[in-house]
C-alpha angles and dihedrals in degrees: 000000000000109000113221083250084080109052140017107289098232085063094051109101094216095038089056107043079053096047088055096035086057098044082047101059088037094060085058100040083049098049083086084226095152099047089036080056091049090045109029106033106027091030102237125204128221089271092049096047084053087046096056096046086046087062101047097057103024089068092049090047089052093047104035099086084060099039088059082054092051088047095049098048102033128057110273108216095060089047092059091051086053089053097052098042089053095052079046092062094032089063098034077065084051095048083044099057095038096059091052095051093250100111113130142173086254093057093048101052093050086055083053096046094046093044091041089055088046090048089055090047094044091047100046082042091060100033090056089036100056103060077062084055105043130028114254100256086070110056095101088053090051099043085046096048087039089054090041081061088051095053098045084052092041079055089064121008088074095051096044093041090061088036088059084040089054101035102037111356151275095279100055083058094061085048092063081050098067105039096056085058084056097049080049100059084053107049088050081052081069101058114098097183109135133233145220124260113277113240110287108255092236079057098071134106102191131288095265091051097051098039085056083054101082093047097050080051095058098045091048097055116070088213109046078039095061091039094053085045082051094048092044093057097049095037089058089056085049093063096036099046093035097053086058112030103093085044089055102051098031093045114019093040092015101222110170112233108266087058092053086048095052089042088051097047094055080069081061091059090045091051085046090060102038091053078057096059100027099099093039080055096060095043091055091036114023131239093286100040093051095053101043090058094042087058090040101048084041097064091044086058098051091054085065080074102075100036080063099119140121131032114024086239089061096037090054091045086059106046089044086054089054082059107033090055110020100053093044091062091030093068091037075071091036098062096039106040090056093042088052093053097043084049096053102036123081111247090241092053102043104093097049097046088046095054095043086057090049090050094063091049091048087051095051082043092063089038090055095041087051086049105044090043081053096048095029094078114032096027101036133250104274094071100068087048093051093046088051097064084045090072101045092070092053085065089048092057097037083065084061094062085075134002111241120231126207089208120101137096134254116229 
């Protein structure tokens, strides 16, 4: 089979059904369904919001140490089909329960849980599985073209997901949710890449040992080291910003939600955009430098939120900057920061090291979102939001311990 490092990879068959798999999924992960139902349907309050967010990543960041073993051990792609076969049925519960008048928070918060568990497993999966896709000289080219989906999609999804929630309801919503999981699986049934062997069975060591592998090879290595500080940082504004965000906008500057949805898609342009120059920014810059201004800029961009106030025409100035400005050099770090790891780490050793990564920025997420559900009532909402582009500039900073190279060999 003709690998993607021999023709353009638009034209390669399996490059391109993952590329469309992945944008696929995306659209639906990005339509918000499951926090518009807890807003907008069950009426959530600013705890509840932080709670939500809480589930969905607290059991990803429990289980992510043992779904880097399962990747690393199993074949990726049909993990990736079980995964999205798996958020399909979860929201299909949500949508269920929602059209006979029994959905509950509780209900709510175990979906979360469940599809939080299968988006750490999707996302290890196809971050393993593409090196097997793509050479490795063109990882930065396929992470870029990858995010660029997910920008085209983030332009949209958002806008279309608050436009379902105003025209038909918050349910339906979940419902497109879950069918685009669906169209996904299937799409990933169609590549045909293939993989490297999974460990041998008389090669491992148990599944605690090995899941504590990723994490003693990070720490070992300066570089992977300064990138995880970086993620945890940014994934802590994540959670802080993100529990807190729709309230923001729908309660403190009261936007109604197709308005959110079409503020929020103009991020997807910028991130469009940023996936385009990424690569003529690290030639020019250099790995380190370019992701150490994509965080930076990125921060700066985020202290636009809570200045957010007065007339509906400033605050949305304001919000549309944040995007404009914030997702474009996000995925700049994005990009660079994920190339860099799937160029440096050994294919045997990727999903592990990868989900022990996540893992620390699930963690921070559930940290921020804790945070920010503490702050968000008696302190305002504003606070949170202001704390979140804090610390992105602490990951900013934490680039700067040692400068990331993009140099280094798979084995």
């Amino acid at each position: 089979m003709v690998r993607a490092g021999d023709e353009g990879l638009w034209r390669h068959r399996d490059f391109r059904r993952l590329w469309l798999a992945r944008t696929v999924s995306q659209f639906g992960s990005l339509l918000g369904a499951l926090p518009y139902t807890a807003l907008f349907f069950l009426d959530a309050s600013a705890a509840q919001m932080a709670t939500l967010t809480v589930a969905s990543v607290a059991s990803g960041s429990l289980s992510g140490l043992v779904t880097g073993v399962w990747v690393d051990r199993l074949r990726r792609r049909p993990l990736m089909i079980a995964a999205d076969a798996s958020r399909a049925v979860a929201l299909l519960s949500v949508f269920a329960a929602a059209m006979t008048d029994r959905l509950a928070f509780t209900h709510l918060y175990l979906a979360a849980l469940l599809t939080g568990v299968l988006d750490v497993l999707f996302d290890v999966a196809a971050v393993a599985y593409l090196p097997s896709v793509v050479p490795q000289r063109r990882l930065v080219e396929a992470n870029s073209r990858l995010v660029a989906g997910d920008a085209v999609v983030e332009s949209t999804a958002f806008g279309v997901g608050g436009l379902i929630v105003q025209v038909a309801s918050a349910p339906v919503a979940v419902l497109v949710d879950a069918g685009t999981f669906a169209l996904s699986a299937l799409g990933l049934s169609g590549v045909r890449a293939p993989e490297p062997a999974p460990t041998p069975s008389a090669e491992r060591v148990g599944v605690l040992r090995e899941a504590t592998d990723g994490a003693r090879f990070v720490v070992r290595d300066p570089t992977l080291r300064a990138i995880a500080a970086s993620l945890v940082a940014r994934d802590f504004a994540y959670g802080s910003i993100g529990a807190v965000i729709l309230l923001f906008v729908a309660r403190d500057l009261d936007f109604p939600p197709a308005a959110m949805g079409a503020i929020f898609a103009v991020g997807g342009v910028s991130s469009f955009v940023g996936a385009l120059l990424t690569r003529r920014l690290t030639t020019a810059l250099g790995t380190r430098r370019a992701m150490v201004l994509g965080m930076a800029l990125t921060a700066v961009a985020s202290a636009a939120l809570p200045l957010a106030r007065g007339p509906v025409a400033v605050a949305a100035v304001l919000l549309i900057a944040q995007q404009l400005l914030g997702d474009g050099f996000a995925t700049v770090y994005e990009i660079t920061s994920e190339s860099v790891r799937q160029a440096i780490v050994p294919d045997r050793m990727l999903g592990r090291v990868d989900a022990a990564i996540r893992v620390a920025g699930l963690l921070a997420t559930v940290a921020g979102a804790l945070v920010a559900g503490a702050l968000g009532g008696p302190a305002g909402l504003r606070v949170p939001l202001a704390l979140g582009a804090a610390a992105q500039a602490l990951g900013a900073v934490a680039l700067l311990h040692r400068p990331p190279s993009s140099t280094g060999t798979r084995g």
